[in-house]
DSSP file (Angstrom, degrees, kcal/mol; ACC not computed):
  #  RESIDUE AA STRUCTURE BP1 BP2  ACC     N-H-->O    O-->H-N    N-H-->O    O-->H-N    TCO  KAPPA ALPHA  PHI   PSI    X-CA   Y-CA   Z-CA
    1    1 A X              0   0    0      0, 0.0     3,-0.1     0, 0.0     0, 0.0   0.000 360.0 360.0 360.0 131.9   11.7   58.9  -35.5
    2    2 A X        -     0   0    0      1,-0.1     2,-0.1     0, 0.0     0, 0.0  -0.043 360.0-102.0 -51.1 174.9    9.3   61.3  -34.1
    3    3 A X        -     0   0    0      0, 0.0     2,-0.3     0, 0.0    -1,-0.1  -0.390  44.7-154.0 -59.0 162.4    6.0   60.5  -32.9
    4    4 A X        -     0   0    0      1,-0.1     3,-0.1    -2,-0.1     2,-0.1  -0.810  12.2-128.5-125.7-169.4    3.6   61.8  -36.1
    5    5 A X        -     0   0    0     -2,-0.3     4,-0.4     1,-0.1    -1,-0.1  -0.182  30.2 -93.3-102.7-170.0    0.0   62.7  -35.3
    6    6 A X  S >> S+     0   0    0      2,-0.2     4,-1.0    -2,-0.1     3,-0.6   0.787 125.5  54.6 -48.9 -54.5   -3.4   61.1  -37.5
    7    7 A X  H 3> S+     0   0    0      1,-0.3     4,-2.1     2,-0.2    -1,-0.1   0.820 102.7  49.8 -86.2  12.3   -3.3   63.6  -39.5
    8    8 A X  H 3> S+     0   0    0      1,-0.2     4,-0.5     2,-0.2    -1,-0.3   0.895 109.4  52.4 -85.0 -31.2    0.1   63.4  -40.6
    9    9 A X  H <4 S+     0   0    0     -3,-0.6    -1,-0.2    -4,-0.4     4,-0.2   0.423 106.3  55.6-107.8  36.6   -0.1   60.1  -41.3
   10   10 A X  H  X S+     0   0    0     -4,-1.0     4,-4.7     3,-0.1    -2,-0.2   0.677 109.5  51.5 -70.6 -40.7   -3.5   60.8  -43.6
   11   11 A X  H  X S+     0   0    0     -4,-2.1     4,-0.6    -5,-0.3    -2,-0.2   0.443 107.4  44.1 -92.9   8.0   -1.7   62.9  -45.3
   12   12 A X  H  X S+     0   0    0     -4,-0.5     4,-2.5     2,-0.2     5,-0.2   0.677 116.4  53.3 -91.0 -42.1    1.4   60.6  -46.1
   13   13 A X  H >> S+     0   0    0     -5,-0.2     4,-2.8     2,-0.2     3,-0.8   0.996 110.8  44.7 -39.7 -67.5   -1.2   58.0  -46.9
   14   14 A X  H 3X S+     0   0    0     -4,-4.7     4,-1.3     1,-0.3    -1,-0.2   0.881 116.5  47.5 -53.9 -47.1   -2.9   60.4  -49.3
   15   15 A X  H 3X S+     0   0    0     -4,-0.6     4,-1.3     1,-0.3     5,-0.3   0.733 110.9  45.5 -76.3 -35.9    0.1   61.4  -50.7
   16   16 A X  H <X S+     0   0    0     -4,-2.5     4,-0.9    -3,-0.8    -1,-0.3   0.903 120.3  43.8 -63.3 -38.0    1.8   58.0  -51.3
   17   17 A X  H  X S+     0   0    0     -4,-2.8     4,-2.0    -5,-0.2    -2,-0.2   0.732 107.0  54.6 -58.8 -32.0   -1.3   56.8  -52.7
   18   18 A X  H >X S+     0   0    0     -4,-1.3     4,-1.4     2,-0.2     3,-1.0   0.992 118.3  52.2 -93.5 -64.3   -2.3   60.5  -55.2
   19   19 A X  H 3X S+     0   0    0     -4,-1.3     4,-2.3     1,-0.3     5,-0.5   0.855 107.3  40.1 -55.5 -39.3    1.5   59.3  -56.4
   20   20 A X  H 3X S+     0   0    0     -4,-0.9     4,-2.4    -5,-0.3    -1,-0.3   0.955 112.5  59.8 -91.4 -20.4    1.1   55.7  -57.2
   21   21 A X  H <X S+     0   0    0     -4,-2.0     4,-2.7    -3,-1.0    -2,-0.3   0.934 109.2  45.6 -46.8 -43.1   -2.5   56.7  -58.9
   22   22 A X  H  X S+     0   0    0     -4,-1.4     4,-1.7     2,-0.2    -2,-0.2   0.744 113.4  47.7 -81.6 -34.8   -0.4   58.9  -61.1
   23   23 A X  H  X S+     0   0    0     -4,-2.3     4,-3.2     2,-0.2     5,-0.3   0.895 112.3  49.1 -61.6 -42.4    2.5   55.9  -61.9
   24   24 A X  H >X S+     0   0    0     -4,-2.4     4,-3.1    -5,-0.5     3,-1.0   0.964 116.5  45.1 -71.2 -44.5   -0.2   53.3  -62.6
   25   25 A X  H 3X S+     0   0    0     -4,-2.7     4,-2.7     1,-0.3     5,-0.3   0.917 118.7  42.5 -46.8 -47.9   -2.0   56.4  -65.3
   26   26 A X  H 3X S+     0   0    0     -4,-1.7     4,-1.9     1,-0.3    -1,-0.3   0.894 119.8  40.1 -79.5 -22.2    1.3   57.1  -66.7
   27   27 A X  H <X S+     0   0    0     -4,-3.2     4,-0.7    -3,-1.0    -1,-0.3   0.996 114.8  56.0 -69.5 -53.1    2.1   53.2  -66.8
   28   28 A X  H >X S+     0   0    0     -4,-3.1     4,-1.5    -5,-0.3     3,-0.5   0.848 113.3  40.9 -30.7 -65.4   -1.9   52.8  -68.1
   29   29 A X  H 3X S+     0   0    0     -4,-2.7     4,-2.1     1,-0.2    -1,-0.2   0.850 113.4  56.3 -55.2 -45.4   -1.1   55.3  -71.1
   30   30 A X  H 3< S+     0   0    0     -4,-1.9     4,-0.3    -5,-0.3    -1,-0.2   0.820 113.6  36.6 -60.6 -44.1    2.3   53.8  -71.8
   31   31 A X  H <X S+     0   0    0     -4,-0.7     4,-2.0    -3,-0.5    -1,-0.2   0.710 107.0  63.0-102.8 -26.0    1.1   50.5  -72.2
   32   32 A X  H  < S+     0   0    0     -4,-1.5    -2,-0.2    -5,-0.2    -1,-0.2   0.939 106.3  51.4 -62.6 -49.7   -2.2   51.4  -74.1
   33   33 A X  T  < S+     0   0    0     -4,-2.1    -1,-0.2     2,-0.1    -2,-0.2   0.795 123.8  28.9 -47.3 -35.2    0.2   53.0  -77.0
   34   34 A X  T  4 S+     0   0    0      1,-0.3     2,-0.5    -4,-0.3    -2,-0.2   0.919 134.2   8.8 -91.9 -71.5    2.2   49.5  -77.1
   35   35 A X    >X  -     0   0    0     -4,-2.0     3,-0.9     1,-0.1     4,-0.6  -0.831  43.7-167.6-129.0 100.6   -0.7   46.9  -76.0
   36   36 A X  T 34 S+     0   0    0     -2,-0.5     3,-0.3     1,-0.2     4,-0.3   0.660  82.7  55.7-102.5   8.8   -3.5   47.1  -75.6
   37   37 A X  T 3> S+     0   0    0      1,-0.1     4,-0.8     2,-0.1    -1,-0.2   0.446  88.3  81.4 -94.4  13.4   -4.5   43.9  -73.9
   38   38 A X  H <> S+     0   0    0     -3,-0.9     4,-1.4    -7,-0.2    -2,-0.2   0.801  73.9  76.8 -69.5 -31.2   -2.1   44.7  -71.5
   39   39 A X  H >< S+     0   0    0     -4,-0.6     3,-1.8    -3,-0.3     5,-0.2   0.850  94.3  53.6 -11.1 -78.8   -5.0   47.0  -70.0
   40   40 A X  H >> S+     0   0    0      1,-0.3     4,-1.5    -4,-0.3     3,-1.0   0.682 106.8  47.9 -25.4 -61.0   -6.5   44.1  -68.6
   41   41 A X  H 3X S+     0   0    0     -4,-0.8     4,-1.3     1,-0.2    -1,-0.3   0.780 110.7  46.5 -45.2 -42.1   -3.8   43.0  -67.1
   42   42 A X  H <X S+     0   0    0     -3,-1.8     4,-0.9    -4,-1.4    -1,-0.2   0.651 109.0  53.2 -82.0 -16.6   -2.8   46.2  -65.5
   43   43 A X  H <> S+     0   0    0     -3,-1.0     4,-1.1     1,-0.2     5,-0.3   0.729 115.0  50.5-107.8 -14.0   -6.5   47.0  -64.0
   44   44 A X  H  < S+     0   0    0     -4,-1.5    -2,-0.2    -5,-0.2    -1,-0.2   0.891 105.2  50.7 -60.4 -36.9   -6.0   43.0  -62.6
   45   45 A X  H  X S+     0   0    0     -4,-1.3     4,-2.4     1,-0.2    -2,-0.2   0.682 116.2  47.4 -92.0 -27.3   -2.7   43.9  -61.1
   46   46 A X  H  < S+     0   0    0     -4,-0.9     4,-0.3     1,-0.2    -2,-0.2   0.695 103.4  53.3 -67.9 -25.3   -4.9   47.1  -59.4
   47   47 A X  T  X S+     0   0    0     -4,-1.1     4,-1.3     2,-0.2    -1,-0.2   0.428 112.3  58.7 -98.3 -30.7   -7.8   45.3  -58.1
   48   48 A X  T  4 S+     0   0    0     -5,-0.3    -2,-0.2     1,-0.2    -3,-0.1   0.936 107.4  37.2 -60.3 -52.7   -4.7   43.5  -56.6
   49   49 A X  T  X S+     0   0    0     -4,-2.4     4,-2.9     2,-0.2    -1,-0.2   0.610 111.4  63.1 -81.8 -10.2   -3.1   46.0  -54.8
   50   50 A X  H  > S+     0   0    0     -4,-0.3     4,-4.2     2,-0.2    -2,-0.1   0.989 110.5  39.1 -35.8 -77.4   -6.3   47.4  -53.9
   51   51 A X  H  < S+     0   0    0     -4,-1.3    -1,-0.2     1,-0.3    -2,-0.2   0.754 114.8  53.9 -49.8 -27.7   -7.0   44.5  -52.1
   52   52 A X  H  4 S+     0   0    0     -5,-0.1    -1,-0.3     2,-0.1    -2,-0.2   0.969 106.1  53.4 -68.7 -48.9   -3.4   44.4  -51.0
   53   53 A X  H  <        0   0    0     -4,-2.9    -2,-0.2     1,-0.2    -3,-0.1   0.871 360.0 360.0 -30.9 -67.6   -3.6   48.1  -49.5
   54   54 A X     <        0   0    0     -4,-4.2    -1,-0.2    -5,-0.1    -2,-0.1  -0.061 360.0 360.0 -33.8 360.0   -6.6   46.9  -47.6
């Protein structure tokens, strides 16, 4: 593996990150159609990985 610079790996950051914002929406929407106390759950399971990220 090359070396990568900062800002390459800001911008893999940002870019894994803009992508899993966009799973958990599409997941968010999915689940809101079936269940909607599943919300809850999901914004628990975010505040998780937040924290996990971190």
């Amino acid at each position: 593996m090359p070396q990568m610079g900062p800002m390459n790996w800001l911008f893999l950051s940002f870019v894994c990150l803009l992508n899993l914002f966009l799973v958990i929406i599409y997941i968010n929407s999915v689940l809101l159609k079936t269940n909607k106390v599943s919300f809850s759950l999901l914004m628990s399971n975010k505040m998780k990985l937040w924290s996990w990220l971190w």
